[in-house]
KEVEX-772805 format. One record per residue (C-alpha): residue number from 1; residue in one letter; x, y, z. Coordinates in Angstrom, 1 decimal. Example, Ala and Ser with C-alpha at 12.3 -4.5 7.8 and 13.67 -1.06 7.14 Angstrom:
# residues 2
NODE     i   aa     east    north       up
NODE     1    a     12.3     -4.5      7.8
NODE     2    s     13.7     -1.1      7.1
***
This chain:
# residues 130
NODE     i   aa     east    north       up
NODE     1    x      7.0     13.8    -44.9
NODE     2    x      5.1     17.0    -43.8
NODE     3    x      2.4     14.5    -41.5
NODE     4    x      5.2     12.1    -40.6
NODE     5    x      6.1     15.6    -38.5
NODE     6    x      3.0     16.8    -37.5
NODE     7    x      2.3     13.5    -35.7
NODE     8    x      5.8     13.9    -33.4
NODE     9    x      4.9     17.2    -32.7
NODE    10    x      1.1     16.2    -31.8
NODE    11    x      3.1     13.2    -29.9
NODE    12    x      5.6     15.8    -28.1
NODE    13    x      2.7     17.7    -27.0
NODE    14    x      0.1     15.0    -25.8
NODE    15    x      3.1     13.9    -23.4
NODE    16    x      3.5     17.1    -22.1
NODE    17    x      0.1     17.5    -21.3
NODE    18    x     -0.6     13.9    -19.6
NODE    19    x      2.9     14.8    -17.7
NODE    20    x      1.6     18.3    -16.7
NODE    21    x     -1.8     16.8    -15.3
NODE    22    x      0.0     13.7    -13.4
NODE    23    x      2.2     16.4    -12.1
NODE    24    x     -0.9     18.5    -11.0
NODE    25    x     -2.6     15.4     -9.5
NODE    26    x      0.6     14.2     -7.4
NODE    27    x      0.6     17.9     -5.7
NODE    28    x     -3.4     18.0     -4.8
NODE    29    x     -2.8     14.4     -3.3
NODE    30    x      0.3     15.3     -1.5
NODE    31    x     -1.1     18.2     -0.3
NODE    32    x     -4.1     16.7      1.2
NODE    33    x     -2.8     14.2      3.0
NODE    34    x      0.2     16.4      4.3
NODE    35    x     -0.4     16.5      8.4
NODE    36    x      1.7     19.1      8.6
NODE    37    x     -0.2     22.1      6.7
NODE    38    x     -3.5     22.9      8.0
NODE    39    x     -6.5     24.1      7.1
NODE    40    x     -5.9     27.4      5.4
NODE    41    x     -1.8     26.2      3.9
NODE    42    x     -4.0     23.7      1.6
NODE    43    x     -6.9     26.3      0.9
NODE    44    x     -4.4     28.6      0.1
NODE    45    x     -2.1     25.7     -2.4
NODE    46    x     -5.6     24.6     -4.2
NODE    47    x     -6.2     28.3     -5.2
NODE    48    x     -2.8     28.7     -6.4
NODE    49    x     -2.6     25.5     -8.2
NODE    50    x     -5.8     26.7    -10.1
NODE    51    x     -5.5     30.2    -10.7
NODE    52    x     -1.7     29.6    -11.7
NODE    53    x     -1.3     25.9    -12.1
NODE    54    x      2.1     25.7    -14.2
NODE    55    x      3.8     27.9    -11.6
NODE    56    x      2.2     26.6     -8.6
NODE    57    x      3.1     23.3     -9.6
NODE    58    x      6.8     24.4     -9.7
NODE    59    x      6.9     26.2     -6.6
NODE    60    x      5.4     23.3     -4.7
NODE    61    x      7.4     21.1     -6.1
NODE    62    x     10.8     23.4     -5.3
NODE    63    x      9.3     24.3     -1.9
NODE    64    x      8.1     21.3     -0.4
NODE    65    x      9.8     18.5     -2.8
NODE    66    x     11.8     16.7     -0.2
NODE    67    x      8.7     16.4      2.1
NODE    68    x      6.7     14.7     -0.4
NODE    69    x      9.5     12.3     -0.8
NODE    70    x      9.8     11.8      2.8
NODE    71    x      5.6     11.1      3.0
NODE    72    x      5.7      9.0      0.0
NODE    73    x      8.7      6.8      1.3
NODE    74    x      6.9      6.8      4.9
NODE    75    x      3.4      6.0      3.6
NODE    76    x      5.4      2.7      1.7
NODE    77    x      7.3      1.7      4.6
NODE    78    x      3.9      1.8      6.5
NODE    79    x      2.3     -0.6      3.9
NODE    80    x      5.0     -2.8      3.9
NODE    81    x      5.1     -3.2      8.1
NODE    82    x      1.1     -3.5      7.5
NODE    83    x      1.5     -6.0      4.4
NODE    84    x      4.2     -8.4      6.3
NODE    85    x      2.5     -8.1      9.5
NODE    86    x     -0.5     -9.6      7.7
NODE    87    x      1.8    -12.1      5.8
NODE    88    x      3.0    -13.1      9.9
NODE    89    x     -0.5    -12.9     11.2
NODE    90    x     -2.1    -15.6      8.4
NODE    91    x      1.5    -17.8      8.3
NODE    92    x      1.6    -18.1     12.0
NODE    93    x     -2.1    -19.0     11.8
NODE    94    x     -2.0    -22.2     10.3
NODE    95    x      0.8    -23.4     12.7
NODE    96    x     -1.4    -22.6     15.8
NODE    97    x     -4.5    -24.1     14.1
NODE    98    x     -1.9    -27.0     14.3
NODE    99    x     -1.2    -26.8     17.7
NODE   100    x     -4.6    -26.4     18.7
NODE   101    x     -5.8    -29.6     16.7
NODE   102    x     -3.3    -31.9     18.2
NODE   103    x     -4.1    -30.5     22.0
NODE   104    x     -8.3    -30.5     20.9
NODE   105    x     -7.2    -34.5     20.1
NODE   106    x     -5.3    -34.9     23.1
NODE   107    x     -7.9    -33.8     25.2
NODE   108    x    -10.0    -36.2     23.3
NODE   109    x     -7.6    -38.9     24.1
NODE   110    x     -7.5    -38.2     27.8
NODE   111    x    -11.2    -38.2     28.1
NODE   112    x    -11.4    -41.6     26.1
NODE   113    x    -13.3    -40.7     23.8
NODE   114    x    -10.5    -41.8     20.9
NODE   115    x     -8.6    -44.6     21.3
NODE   116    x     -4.4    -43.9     20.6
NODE   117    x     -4.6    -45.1     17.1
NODE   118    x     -7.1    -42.1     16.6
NODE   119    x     -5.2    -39.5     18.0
NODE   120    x     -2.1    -40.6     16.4
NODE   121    x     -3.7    -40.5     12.9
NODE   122    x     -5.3    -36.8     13.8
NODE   123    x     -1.9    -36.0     14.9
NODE   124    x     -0.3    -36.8     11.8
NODE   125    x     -3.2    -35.3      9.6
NODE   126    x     -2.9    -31.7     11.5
NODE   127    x      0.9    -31.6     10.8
NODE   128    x      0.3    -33.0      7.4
NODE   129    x     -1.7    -29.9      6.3
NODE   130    x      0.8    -27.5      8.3
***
């Protein structure tokens, strides 16, 4: 029964200490990529968070909490404008590769160097694979 114990306790405190260095992580990345403080705010944060980390931590977070929420939420919405302006950039793609196959056969076509029959079949092929 005694180890049963032990092993929450040694379970209690291996969270705490994987939570206390995710915490301490988060706050050096938030405050290096904060534009806002310069040069000296972040020397200045770095010394604190290692000569006193557990209160440093907690200050930060108190201090400056609602800024790092307002980063992280911007630095999301900025990878989501970048992730579905790719999506538009590679969808729209394929529908002017279309285009651009049936007006490369109709050029073709004018100069007589396919006959109808050809550009009709290219013409379904490109807006086969669109």
């Amino acid at each position: 029964m005694n180890s049963f114990w032990d092993f929450l306790v040694w379970l209690f405190w291996f969270y705490v200490i994987i939570a206390c260095i995710w915490i301490f992580i988060t706050v050096f990345i938030d405050i290096f990529r904060d534009n806002t403080l310069n040069g000296w705010g972040k020397a200045l944060w770095v010394l604190f968070l290692v000569f006193l980390p557990f209160l440093a931590a907690f200050i930060y977070l108190i201090a400056r909490g609602r800024g790092m929420a307002e980063r992280n939420a911007a630095r999301a919405a900025e990878v989501q404008a970048a992730n579905a302006d790719y999506i538009r950039t590679v969808a729209g793609s394929s529908s002017s590769s279309t285009a651009a196959e049936i007006e490369k056969g109709k050029q073709l076509l004018d100069s007589g160097a396919i006959t109808q029959a050809e550009f009709d079949s290219l013409k379904a092929k490109a807006l086969q694979g669109a």
